[in-house]
C-alpha positions, 0 to 999 in steps of 0.5 A: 480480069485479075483483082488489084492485088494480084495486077500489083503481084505481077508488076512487083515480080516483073519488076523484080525480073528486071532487077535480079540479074540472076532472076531463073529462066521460066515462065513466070504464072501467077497462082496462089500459096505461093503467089507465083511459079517459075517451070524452067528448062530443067523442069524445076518448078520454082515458087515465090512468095510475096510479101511487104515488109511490115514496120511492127516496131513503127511508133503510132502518129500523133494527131500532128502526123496523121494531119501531115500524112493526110495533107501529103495524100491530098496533094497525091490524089490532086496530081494522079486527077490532073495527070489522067485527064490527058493521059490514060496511063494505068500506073504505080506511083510511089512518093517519098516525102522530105521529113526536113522539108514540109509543104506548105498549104499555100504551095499545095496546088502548085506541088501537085501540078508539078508533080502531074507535069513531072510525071507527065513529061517522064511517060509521054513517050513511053508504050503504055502496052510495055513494062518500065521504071522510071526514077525521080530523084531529088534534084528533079523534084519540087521541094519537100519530095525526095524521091519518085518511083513510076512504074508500068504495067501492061496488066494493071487496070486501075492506078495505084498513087500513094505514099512510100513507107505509108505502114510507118517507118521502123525502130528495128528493121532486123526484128521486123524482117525476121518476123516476116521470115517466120510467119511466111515460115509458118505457111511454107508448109501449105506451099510444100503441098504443091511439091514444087523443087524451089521456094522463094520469099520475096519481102518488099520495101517501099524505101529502106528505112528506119528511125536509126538510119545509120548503115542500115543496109550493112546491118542487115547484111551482117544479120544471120537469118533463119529460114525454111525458103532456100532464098529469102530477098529483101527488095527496095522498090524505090532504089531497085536495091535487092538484098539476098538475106538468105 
């Protein structure tokens, strides 16, 4: 049994497979620094290295926020207890709450039976034993929830149901995945011990997003990045957006 951590590693980097049309050929074995390695047909060995894109720059929540992001927690915990009494799904749920829309306390319980069904009704005929994605978007939600990423695994043994972008939402995206660039540029030298041919890094994002929104995916890309990993990814889970920055 792996701990939750990894169990989590290993749904992201399947998910990743799924998504990366140019994801290398190879058995994929989940270790330690880096989190992964990938033994192609060619006998490279590639590592990849996981890590969350960390909002350095968010600005700290008032108390009025820290009451909104414990009242959203709320209705997440009520759903994942009503939809696992029927159904025994282990699985990795992400919400993206409106900022414009808010719910109220009167609509508490109603959101999160809603959300069980939603979820409910998107699984039920799923194989619990098989990976797969499953999207809500906004139109299928109930008001004041935006977007819901669903994710199975065969390897998790606990769920995971929790808040997207729930580390703060950035003031300067570009500085924080720099930073996440060098710090794991600073470990890459441990990796290099294992003389494997290959180093990946792979950041990853609840949702893309910051306080200033406007064309963000473009400046990142117009950004030049500096790094010793011959590959540095951005992965929006929410959109199954992949970003190479590197």
């Amino acid at each position: 049994m792996q701990p939750e951590k990894k169990q989590l590693e290993v749904l992201i980097m399947d998910y990743f497979k799924e998504s990366y049309n140019d994801f290398p050929k190879g058995k994929i074995i989940p270790t330690e620094s880096p989190d992964f390695t990938i033994s192609m047909k060619n006998y490279h060995v590639l590592g990849i290295e996981l890590t969350r894109l960390n909002p350095e720059n968010a600005d700290s929540p008032d108390d009025l926020a820290l009451l909104e992001i414990g009242f959203r927690e709320q209705i997440i915990e009520r759903a994942k207890m009503i939809f696992e009494k029927d159904l025994p799904f282990k699985l990795f749920v992400k919400f993206l709450f409106s900022d414009e829309k808010k719910i109220t306390s009167e609509r508490e319980l109603i959101v999160s039976v809603k959300l069980a069904d939603l979820i409910r009704k998107s699984v039920h005929l799923k194989k619990g034993n098989s990976f797969f994605r499953i999207s809500l978007s906004k139109k299928d939600l109930p008001d004041g929830v935006d977007e819901i990423l669903i994710v199975n695994h065969p390897g998790m043994e606990s769920s995971i149901w929790e808040r997207s972008n729930n580390l703060g939402v950035s003031n300067d995206v570009v500085d924080d995945i720099r930073k996440s660039i060098h710090k794991k540029d600073e470990k890459l030298r441990l990796y290099q011990k294992n003389h494997l041919n290959y180093y990946w890094l792979l950041i990853t994002t609840d949702r893309l997003r910051g306080v200033k929104n406007f064309n963000l995916p473009n400046k990142i890309m117009n950004h030049k990045f500096e790094s010793r990993f011959q590959h540095v990814f951005l992965f929006d889970l929410l959109k199954s957006n992949i970003y190479q920055l590197i």
